[in-house]
N, C-alpha and C positions, 0 to 999 in steps of 0.2 A: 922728408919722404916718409917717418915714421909716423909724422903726425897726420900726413894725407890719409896713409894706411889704415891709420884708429880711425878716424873719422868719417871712411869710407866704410870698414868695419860695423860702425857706430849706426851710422844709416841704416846699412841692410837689416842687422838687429832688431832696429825700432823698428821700420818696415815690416818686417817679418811678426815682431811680437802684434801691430795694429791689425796687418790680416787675419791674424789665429785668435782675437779676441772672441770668446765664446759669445753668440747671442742667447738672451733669453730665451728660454721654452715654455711652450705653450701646448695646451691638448689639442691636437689633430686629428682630422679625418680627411681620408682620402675624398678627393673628389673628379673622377673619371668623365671626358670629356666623351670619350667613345668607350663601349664596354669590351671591344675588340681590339683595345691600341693597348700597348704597356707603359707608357708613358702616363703619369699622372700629378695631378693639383692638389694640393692642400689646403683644407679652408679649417678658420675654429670651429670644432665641435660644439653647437649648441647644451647649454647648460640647464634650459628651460624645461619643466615635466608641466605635460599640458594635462588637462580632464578632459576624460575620456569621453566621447561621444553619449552612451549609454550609459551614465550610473546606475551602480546596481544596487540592489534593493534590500532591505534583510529581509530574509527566507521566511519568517513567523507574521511578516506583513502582506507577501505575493503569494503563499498558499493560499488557495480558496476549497474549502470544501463542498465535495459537490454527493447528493443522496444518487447514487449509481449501480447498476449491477450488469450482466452479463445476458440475465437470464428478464425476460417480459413477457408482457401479455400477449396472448396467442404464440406464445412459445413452447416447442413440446420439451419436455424436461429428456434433461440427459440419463442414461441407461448407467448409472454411478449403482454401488455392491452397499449397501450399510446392515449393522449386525443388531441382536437383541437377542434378550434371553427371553423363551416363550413361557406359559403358564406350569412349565413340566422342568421349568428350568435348565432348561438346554440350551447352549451356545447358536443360534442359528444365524443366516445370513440371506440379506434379501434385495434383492433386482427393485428398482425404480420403476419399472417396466410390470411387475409382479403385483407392485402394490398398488397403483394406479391405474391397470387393465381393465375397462370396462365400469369405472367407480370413479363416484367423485368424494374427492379426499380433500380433509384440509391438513396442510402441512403448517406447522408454528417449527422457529428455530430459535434457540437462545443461545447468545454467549459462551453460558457454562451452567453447567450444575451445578446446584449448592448455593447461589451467587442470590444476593437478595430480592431484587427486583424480578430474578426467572421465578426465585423458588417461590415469591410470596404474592406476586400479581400475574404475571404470564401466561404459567402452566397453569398454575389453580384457577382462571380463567378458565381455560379450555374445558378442565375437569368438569367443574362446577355447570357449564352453559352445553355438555355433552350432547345430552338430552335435548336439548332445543335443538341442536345444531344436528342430531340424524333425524330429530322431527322435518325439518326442512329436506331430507335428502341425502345427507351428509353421508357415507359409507365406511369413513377412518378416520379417525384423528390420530393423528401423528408428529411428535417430537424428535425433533433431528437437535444434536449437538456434536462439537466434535471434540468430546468425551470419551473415551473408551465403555464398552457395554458394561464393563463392571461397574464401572462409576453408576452410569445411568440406569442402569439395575438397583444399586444402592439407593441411589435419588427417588424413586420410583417408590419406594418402600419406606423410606425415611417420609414421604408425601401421603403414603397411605392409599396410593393410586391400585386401583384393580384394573382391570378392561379398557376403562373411559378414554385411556390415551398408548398412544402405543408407542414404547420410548427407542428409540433408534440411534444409533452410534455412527458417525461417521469420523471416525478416528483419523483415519488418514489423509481427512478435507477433501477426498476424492469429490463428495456430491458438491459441497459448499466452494470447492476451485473450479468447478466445471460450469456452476452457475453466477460465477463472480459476486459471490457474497462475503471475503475473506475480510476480516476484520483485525489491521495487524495494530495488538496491543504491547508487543517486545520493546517498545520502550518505558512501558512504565517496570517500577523498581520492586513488582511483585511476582512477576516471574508467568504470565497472562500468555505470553506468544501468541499466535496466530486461532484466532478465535470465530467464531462467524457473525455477522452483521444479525439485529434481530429482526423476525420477519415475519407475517402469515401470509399465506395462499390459500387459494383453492385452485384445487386440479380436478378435473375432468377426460374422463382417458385419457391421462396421461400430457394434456395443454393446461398449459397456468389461464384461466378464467380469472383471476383477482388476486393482485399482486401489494400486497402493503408492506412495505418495505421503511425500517427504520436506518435516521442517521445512529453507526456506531452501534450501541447499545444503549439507544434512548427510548421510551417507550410512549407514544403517542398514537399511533396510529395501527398498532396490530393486535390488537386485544380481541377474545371472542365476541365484544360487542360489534366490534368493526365490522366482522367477517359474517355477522349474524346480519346489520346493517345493510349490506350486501347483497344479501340472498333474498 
């Protein structure tokens, strides 16, 4: 009797230990027959990382630069404020509107003062070819930077410039935002920020007539011979 008992015993045991043997685990992911039912399937989570459709590119190889601006031909310039010190030395400030009313102006812009390529072919350009250039018509010449007036006051006198050009401060980028000519140098490690594209024009009350627009601050195409060219 005792031995049926162990043995009966003995069974169930074994029995019992074969059902509760652990199986292996593996990574799963649910897999829903209906997104509406609570009942759900298990399959192996795939382990596989595919490529993606679209590789992407390095940044320094899909930049494309393009010679652009805001402002064109037969476009009337925007009514932007920019400042100068006049022949009496006084701080004044002047209308876009003011200085292009009934006159044709040429406008040159540079970078920056001081800067070698404004200071020693650009502006001494314009200087130099003045005279030709009101010979033809011409009623202003003018320099835009976004300098503050003192700088460009300094610049102006450091150049030994009298009349022949008339140096203009747009500090604030007010004209040079408004005509999309913004030239952003903040990443180079000299401290340049936000500078303007270089450029000449000619304005006639107040419509760009002749737009010569450089990439950057590179210098090929807006020199006073261009814009003499031109006329």
């Amino acid at each position: 009797m005792a031995a049926t008992a162990t043995t009966a015993a003995s069974f169930t045991l074994s029995k019992l230990l074969k059902s509760s043997t652990p199986k292996s685990l593996s990574l799963l992911s649910p897999k829903r027959s209906n997104l509406f039912t609570s009942s759900s399937h298990f399959s192996p989570l795939p382990l596989k990382f595919k490529q993606p459709l679209h590789p992407l590119h390095s940044l320094k190889h899909s930049t494309i630069s393009r010679i652009s601006a805001t402002i064109s031909v037969g476009d009337k310039l925007p009514n932007s404020t920019l400042s100068y010190f006049d022949s009496s030395d006084e701080l004044k400030t002047l209308l876009i509107s003011d200085l292009t009313h009934g006159k044709k102006v040429v406008l040159l812009a540079v970078p920056g003062a001081f800067t070698p390529t404004c200071s020693q072919k650009h502006l001494p350009g314009f200087v130099e070819k003045s005279k030709e250039l009101k010979s033809k018509g011409v009623d202003t010449i003018a320099c835009i930077s976004v300098n503050d007036a003192f700088v460009m006051k300094s610049w102006k006198e450091n150049l030994g410039i009298n009349d022949e050009v008339l140096m203009l401060s747009d500090g604030n980028l007010e004209f040079t935002k408004a005509i999309g000519c913004e030239l952003d140098l903040s990443d180079k490690p000299i401290g340049l920020g936000i500078r303007s594209r270089r450029y000449s024009m000619l304005v006639e009350d107040g419509v760009v007539k002749i737009l010569n627009l450089e990439e950057g601050g590179a210098f090929n195409v807006s020199s006073a011979e261009d814009i003499l060219k031109a006329l």
